[in-house]
Backbone bond lengths (Angstrom), bond angles and torsions (degrees), N, CA, C in turn:
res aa  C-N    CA-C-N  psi(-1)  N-CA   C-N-CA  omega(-1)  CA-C   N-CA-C  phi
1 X - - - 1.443 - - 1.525 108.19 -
2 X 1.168 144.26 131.18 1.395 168.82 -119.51 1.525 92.33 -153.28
3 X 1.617 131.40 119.95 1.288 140.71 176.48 1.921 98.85 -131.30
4 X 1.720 120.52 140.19 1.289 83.59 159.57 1.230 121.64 -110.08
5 X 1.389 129.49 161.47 1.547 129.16 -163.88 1.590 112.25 -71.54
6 X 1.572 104.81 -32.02 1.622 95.86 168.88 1.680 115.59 -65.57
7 X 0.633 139.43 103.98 1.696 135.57 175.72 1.800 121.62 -101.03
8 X 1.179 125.36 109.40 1.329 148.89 -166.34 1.761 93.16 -78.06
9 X 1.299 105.77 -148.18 1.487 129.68 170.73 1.673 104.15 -70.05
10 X 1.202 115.58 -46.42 1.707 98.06 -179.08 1.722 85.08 -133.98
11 X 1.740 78.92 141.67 1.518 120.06 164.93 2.010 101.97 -48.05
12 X 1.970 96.22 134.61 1.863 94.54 175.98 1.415 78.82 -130.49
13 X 1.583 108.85 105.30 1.240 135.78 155.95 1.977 114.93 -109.07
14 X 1.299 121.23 124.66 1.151 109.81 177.66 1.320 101.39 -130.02
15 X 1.247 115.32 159.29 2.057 117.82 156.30 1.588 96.39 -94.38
16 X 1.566 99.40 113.25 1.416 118.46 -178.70 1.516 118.17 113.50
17 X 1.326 133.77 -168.85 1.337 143.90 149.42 1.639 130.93 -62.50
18 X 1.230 140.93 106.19 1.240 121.63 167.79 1.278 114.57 -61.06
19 X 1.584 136.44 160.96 1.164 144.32 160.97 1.575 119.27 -38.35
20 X 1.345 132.53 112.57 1.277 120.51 -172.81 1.642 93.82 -154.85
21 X 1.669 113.07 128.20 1.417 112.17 165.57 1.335 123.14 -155.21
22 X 1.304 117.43 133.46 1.471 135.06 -144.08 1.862 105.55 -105.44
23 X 0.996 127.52 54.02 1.564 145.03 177.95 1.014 115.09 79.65
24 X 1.794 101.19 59.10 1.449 117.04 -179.32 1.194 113.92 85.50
25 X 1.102 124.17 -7.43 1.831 120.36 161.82 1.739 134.75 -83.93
26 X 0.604 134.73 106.20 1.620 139.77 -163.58 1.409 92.41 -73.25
27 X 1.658 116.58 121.25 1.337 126.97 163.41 1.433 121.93 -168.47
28 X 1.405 126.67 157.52 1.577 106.88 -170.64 0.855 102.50 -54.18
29 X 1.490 108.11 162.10 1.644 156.97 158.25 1.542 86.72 -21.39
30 X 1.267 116.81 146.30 1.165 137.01 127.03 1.317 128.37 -52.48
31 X 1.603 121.32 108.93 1.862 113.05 168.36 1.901 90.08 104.21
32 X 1.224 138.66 7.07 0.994 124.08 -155.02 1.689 98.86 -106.01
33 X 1.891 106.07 160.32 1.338 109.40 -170.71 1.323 98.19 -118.44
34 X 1.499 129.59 171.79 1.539 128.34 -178.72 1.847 100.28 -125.50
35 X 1.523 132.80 149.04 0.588 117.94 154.43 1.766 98.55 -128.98
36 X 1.455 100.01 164.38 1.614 79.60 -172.66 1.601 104.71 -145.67
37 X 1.456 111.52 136.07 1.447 115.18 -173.64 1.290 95.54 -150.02
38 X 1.736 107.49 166.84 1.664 134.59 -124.64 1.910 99.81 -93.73
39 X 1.582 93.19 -3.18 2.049 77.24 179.52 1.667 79.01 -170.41
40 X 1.231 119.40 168.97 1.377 143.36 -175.24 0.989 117.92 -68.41
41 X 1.691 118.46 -39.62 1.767 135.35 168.31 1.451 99.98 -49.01
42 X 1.276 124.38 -53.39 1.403 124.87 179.61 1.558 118.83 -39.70
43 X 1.394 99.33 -53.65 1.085 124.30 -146.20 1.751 88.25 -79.28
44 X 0.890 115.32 -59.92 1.392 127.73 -174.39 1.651 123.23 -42.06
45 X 1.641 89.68 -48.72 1.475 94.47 166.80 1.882 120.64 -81.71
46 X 1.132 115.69 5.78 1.212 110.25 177.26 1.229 125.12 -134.53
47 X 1.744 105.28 10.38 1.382 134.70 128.37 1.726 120.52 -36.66
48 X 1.613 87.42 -50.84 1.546 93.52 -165.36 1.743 100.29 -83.01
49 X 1.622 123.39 -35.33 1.177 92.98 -165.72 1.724 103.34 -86.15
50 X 1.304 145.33 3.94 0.987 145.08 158.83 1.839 116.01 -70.77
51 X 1.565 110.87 -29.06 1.698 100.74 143.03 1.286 120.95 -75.81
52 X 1.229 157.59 -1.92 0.962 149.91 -160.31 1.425 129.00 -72.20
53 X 0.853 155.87 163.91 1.759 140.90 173.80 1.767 106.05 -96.26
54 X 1.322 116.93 -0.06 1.540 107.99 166.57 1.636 82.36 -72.20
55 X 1.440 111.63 -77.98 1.410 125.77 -145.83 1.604 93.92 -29.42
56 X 1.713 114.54 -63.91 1.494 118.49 -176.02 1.455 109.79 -41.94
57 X 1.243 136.01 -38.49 1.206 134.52 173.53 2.229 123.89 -54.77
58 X 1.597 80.17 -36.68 1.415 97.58 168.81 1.558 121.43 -60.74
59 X 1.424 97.05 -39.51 1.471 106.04 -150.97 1.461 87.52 -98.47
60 X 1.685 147.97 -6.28 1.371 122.47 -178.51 1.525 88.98 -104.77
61 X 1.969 130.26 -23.70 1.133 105.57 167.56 1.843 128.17 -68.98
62 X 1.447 110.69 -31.70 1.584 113.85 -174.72 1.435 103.80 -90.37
63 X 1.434 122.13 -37.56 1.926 110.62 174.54 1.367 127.24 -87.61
64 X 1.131 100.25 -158.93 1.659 103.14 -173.67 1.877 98.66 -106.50
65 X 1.316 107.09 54.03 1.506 112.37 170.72 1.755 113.59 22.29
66 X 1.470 121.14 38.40 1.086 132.27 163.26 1.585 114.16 -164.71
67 X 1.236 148.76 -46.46 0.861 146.17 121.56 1.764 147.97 6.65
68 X 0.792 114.50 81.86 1.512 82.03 -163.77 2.569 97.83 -117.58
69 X 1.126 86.32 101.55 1.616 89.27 -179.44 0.897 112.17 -66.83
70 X 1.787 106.49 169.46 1.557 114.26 173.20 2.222 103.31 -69.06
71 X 1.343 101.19 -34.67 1.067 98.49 -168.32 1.590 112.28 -65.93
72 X 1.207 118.94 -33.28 1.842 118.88 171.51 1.348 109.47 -72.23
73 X 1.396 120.63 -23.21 1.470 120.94 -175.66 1.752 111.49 -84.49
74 X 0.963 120.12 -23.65 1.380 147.57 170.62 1.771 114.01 -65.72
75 X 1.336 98.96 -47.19 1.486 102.83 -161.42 1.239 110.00 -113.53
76 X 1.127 122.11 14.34 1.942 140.88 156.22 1.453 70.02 -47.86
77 X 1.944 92.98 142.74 1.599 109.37 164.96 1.475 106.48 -107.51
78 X 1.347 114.48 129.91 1.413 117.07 -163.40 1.528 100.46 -134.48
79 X 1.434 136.71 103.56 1.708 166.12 165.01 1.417 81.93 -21.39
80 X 1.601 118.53 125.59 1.425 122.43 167.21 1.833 126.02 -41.43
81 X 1.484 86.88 -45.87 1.874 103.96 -179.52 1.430 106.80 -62.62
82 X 1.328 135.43 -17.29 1.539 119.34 -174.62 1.611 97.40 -81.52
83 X 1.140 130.44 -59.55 1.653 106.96 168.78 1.655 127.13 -11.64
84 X 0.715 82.66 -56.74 1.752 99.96 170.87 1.245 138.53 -96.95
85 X 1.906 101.58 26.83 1.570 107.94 165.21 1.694 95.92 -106.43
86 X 1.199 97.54 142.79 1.679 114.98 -156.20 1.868 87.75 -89.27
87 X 1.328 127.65 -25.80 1.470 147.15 -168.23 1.743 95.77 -61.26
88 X 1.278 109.64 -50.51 1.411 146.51 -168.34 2.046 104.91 -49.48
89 X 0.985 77.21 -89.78 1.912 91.40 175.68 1.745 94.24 -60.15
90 X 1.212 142.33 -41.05 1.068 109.86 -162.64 1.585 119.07 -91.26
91 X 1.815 98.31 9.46 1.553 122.16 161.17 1.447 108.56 -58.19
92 X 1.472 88.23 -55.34 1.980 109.79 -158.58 1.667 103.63 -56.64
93 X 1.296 115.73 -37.55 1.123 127.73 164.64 1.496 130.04 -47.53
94 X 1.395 114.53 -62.42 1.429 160.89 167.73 1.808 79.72 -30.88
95 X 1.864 110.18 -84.62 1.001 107.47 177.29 2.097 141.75 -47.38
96 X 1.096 95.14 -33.94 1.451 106.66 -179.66 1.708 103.14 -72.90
97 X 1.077 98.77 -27.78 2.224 94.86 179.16 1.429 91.90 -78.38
98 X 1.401 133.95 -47.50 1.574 130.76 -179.90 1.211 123.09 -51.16
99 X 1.826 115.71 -50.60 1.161 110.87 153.75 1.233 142.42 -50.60
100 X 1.009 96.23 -46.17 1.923 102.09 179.91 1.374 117.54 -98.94
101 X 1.465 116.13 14.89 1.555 120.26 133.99 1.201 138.31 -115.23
102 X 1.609 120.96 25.77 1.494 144.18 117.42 0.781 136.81 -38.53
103 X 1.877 98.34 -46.15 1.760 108.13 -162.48 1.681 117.97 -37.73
104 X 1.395 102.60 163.25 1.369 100.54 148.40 1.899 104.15 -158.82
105 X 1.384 90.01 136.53 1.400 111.13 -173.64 1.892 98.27 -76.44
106 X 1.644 89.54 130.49 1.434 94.53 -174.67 1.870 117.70 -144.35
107 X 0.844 113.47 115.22 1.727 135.63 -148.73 1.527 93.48 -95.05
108 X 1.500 118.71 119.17 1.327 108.80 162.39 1.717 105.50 -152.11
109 X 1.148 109.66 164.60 1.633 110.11 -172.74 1.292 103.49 -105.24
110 X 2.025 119.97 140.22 1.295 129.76 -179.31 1.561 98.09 -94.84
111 X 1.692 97.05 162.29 1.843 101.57 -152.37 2.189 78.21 -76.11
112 X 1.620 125.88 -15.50 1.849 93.73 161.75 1.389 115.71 -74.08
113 X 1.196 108.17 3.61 1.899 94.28 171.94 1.249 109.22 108.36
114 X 1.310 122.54 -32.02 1.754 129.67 171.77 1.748 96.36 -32.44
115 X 1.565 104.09 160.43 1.313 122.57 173.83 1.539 102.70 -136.00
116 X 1.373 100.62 116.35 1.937 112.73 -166.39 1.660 81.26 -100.67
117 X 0.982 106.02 162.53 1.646 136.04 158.68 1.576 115.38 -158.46
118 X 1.093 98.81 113.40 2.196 115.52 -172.04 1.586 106.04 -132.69
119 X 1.265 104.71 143.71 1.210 102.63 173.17 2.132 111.14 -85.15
120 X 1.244 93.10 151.96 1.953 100.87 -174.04 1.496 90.73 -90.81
121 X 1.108 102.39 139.43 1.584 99.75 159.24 1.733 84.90 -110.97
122 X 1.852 92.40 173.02 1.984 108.28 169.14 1.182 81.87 -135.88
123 X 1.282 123.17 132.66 1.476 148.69 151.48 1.257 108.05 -30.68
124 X 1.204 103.47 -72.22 1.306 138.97 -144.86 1.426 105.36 -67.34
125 X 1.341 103.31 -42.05 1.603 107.82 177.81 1.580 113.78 -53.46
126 X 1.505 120.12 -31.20 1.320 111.80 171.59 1.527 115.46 -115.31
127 X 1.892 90.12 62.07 1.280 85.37 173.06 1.615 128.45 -80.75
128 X 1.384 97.24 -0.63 2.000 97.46 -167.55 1.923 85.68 -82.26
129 X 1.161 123.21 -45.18 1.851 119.39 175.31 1.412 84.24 -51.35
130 X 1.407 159.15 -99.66 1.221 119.10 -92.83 1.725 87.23 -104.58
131 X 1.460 122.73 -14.58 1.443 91.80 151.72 1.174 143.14 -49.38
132 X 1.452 108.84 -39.03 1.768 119.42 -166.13 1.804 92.94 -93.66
133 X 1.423 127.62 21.28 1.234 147.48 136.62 1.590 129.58 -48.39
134 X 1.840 84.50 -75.64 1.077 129.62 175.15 1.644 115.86 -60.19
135 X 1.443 116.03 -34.92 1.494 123.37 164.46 1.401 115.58 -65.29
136 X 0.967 111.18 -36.44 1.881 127.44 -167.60 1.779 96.52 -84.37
137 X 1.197 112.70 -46.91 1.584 92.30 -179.19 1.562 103.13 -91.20
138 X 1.654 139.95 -10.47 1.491 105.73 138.36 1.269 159.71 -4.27
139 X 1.694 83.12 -73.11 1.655 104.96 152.26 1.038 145.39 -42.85
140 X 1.411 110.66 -48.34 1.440 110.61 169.94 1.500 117.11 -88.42
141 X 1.357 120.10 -6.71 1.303 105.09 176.35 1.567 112.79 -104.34
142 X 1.389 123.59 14.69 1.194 138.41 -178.14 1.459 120.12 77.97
143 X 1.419 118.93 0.27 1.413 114.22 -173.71 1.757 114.34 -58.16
144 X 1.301 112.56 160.28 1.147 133.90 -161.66 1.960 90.44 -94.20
145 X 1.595 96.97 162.45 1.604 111.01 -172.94 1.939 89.95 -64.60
146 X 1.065 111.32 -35.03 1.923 115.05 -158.24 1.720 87.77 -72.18
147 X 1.477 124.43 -52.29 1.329 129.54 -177.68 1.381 115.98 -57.13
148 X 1.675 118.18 -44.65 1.429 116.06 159.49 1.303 124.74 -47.38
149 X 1.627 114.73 -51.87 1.591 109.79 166.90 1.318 138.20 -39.45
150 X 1.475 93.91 -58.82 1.787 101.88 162.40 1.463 117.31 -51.09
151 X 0.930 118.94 -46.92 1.361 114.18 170.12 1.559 131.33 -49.09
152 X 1.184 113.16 -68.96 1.592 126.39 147.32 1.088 135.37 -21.11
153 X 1.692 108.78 -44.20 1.338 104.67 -153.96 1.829 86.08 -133.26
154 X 1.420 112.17 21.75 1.434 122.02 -158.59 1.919 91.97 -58.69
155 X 1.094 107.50 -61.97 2.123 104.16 174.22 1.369 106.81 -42.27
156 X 0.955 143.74 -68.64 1.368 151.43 -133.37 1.861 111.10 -80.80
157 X 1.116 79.02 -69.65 1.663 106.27 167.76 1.261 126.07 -75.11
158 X 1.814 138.69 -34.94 1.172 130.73 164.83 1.643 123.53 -127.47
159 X 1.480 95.05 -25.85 1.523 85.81 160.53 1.546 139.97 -70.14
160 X 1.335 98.20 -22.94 1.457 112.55 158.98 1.540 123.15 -90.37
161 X 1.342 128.58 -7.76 1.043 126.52 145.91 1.572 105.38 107.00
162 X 1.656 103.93 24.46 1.460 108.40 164.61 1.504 126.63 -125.60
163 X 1.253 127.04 140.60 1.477 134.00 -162.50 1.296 112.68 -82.58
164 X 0.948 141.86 -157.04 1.324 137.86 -149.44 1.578 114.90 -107.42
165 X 1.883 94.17 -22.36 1.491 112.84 150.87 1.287 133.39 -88.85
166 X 1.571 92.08 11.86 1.966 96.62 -166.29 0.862 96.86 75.64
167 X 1.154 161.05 -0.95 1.452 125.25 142.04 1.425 148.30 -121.29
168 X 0.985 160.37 169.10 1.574 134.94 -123.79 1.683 120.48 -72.61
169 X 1.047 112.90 163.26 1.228 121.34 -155.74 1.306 130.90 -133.02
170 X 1.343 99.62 79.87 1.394 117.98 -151.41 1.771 115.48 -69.53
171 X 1.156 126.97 -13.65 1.149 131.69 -170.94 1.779 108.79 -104.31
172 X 1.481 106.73 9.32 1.491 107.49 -177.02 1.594 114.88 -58.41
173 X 1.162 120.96 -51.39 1.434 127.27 161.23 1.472 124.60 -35.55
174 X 1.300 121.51 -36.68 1.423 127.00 179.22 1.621 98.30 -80.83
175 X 1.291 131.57 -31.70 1.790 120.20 -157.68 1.625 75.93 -95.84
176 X 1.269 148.86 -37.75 0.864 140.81 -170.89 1.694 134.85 -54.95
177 X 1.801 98.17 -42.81 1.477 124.09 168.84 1.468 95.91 -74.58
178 X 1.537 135.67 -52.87 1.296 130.71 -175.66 1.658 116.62 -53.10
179 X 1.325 116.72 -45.98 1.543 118.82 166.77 1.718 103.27 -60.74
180 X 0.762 122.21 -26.02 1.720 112.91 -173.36 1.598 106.78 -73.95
181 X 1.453 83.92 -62.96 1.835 85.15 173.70 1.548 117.65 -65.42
182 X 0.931 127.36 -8.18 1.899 122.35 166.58 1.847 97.35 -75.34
183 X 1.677 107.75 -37.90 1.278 100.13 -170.49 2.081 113.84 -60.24
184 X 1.071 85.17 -16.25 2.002 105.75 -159.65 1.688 98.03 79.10
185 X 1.139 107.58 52.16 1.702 94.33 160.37 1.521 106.78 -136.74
186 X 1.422 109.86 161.16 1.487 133.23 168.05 1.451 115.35 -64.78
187 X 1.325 116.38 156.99 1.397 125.06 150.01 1.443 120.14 -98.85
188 X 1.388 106.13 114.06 1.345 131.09 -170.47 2.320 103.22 -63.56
């Protein structure tokens, strides 16, 4: 699985290579990390929970909200049994056809003169997959329907600073410490 280490607003995790070429040469991504497991099912499902918007939640509380290491990507705590929800990989899947029929191939010149051509993914475009992602690792980590919301709808609804009625949302801090502790982690 191929993640890249620069990380924006959404995680670019794929099973495989994205499109990337360096003056007409086809070769990985620039900046890119490998993780590597024993069959594609693997891979697929942990594709998906590294897109996921928990994981993103992980990664702007434990990284440096640009960054994304092998070591934070590694140490996501992940419930033994989700490996082995068959629902899971055939998300990760679900997602990788979404992505890479979004894409759009986009050509631009670096101020040394190189000519890159990479394919874009948009997150966002598959956002109904990485909810029904985002539902599936609920499950296994026990979160509650109110904890799924926050999660989901964590931009919309609390990062921007509106409640579920639109308007503010005073209990964001509490679903917030509660997802941490399902995760087994501290507040830093």
């Amino acid at each position: 699985m191929f993640y890249q280490e620069a990380t924006g607003y959404w995680v670019k995790a794929t099973v495989g290579l994205p499109y990337y070429a360096k003056d007409g040469l086809v070769a990985a991504p620039a900046h890119g990390r490998y993780l590597y497991f024993p069959d594609q099912r693997t891979a697929h499902w942990a594709c998906a929970a590294l897109n996921s918007t928990l994981f993103y939640l992980y990664f702007i509380a434990y990284g440096d909200c640009f960054h994304l290491s092998d070591t934070l990507a590694k140490s996501f705590p992940v419930p033994p049994r989700l490996s082995k929800d068959p629902k899971m990989a055939k998300f990760g899947e679900n997602l990788m056809i979404a992505l890479r029929t979004s894409s759009k191939r986009t050509n631009i010149r670096t101020k040394d003169g190189y000519e890159i051509a990479y394919d874009e993914y948009f997150g966002w475009k598959a956002k109904t997959t990485i909810d029904e992602i985002d539902s599936i690792l609920a499950k296994h980590y026990g979160f509650t329907d109110e904890e799924l919301d926050f999660i989901i709808n964590y931009d919309i609804k609390y990062r921007m600073g509106r409640g579920a009625d639109g308007g503010q949302d005073d209990d964001r801090e509490d679903r917030h410490k509660n997802i941490e502790s399902k995760l087994n982690l501290s507040i830093s």
